[in-house]
Phi, psi and omega in degrees: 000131156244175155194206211193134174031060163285000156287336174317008196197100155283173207289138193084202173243099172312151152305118191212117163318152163311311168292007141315330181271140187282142185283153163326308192268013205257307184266017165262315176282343153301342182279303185295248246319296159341288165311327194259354181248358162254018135241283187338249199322343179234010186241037157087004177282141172223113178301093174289332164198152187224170200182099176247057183243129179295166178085346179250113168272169309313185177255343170202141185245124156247198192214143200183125165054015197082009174255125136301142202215134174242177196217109185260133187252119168247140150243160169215190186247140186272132026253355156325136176258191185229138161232158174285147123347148156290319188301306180300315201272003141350283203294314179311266169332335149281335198295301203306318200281352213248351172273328236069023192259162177235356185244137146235135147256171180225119195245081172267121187266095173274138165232098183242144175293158183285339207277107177300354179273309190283309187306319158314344228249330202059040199263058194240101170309121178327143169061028193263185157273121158241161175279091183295154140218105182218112132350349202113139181274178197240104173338132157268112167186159173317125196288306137277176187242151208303331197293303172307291196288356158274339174272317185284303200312273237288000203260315161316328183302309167301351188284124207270129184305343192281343152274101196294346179206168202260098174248023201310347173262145166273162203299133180284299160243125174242169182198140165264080162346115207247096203295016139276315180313315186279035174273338181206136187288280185005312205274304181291310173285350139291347184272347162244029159311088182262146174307156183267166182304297188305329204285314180281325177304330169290311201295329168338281206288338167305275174330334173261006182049047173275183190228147193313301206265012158278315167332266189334322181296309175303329197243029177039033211258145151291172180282315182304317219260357187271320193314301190324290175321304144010305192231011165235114172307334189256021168320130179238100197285169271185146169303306171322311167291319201252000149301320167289333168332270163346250177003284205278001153257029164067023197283134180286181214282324194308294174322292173329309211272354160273348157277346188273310178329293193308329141323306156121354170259148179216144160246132158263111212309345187273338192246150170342284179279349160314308213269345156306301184298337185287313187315286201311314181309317168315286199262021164084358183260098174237000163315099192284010175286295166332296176305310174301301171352300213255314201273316176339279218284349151275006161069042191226143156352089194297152146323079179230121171285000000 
């Protein structure tokens, strides 16, 4: 556990200005401190450069065994963890080959108050008392390797564009309509009355026996944007949203395309980045790290909920 002046803040949630919540950058210096006096400074590391200005990789240059090694440090606030980008770990990983270094790590720090009100809360105040949650650092690299992600590009390419929309099931719900039925709309819209997306997204997540926040996590939702959904049936989710949805229960494709319909959506084989989400869904790849991995390198929109 660190903090700082843990009496400055009673118990809940006090009265607090805006400049009180710590910022990107109040929790990237709290992360290097956090990394450097619990790795760095005690496994033996020797710092060669530092860096907290946001947007600038790596973050610490060390030196261990005679190997230069760089270490990139991200927070987030708990229970959220902080990930790298595809983009970063790109960049990160050219820079490294053009030194000749080989070793990157990625040092993701969550900081949630000890204070239970504010850690429901997502609360996190200057100068409060915290909760670390940091695991270790994590080798940086591609999850496939370039030769896989180039064989799904050619195998998507096949996939044929002249079928503008994905219609491979037959129509799920039909109803026949009657000019008695339309005397009260009220009446005709219960009767063709179906689960809503959140409705079929819970049960999903029972049945498949996650716990919320292993759901959220898998599929990259904050805890606020899963409450929301949560706590409204008629949530109407964002496309980006109801794809990672799919993605973080692992749904084949008959399941997927029926929450995303329930969404309010289709994927279509003309557009691109559509023809990425069907292959992986299709072909069992929902790890959204994988997935960004295959839209990066089409040159397509990565997955950030």
């Amino acid at each position: 556990m660190f903090g700082r002046n843990k009496d400055r803040w009673p118990a809940g949630i006090p009265k607090y200005e805006e400049s009180d919540i710590m910022q990107e950058q109040d929790l990237l210096n709290f992360a290097m401190g956090v990394i450097q006096q619990s790795v760095l400074d005690e496994t033996g590391y020797e710092i060669l450069a530092a860096t907290d200005k946001l947007g600038v990789i790596p973050n610490f240059v060390c030196k261990k065994d005679g190997e230069t090694i760089f270490i990139v440090v991200k927070a987030d606030v708990a229970p959220s963890m902080p990930r790298m980008s595809v983009e970063e770990k790109k960049h990160l990983l050219e820079h490294a080959a053009k030194l000749g270094i080989k070793t990157c790590y990625f040092a993701p720090v969550g900081i949630g108050a000890c204070d239970p009100d504010r850690f429901a809360a997502s609360l996190a105040l200057k100068d409060d008392a915290f909760y670390i949650k940091f695991q270790g650092l994590e080798p940086v690299e591609f999850k496939k390797s370039m030769d896989w992600i180039q064989n799904a590009l050619e195998e998507i390419k096949e996939l044929d564009p002249s079928t503008q929309y994905l219609n491979e099931s037959p129509v799920k719900y039909s109803i026949n309509v009657t000019t008695e039925d339309l005397d009260g709309f009220g009446k005709w819209k219960e009767r063709v009355k179906t689960e809503t997306f959140q409705e079929m997204l819970m049960k999903c997540i029972e049945i498949k026996g996650l716990s919320s926040q292993e759901f959220y996590t898998a599929a990259w939702l904050d805890r606020k944007l899963f409450s929301a959904i949560k706590n409204n049936p008629d949530y109407q989710p964002k496309k980006e949203t109801a794809v990672a949805c799919c993605l973080g229960l692992g749904l084949g494709w008959p399941d997927a395309e029926k929450l995303l319909e329930l969404a309010g959506y289709k994927l279509s084989l003309s557009i691109a980045w559509d023809r990425v989400i069907y292959y992986c869904i299709r072909h069992g790849i929902t790890d959204i790290d994988v997935v960004n991995e295959i839209l990066y390198e089409e040159n397509e929109k990565c997955i950030r909920v």
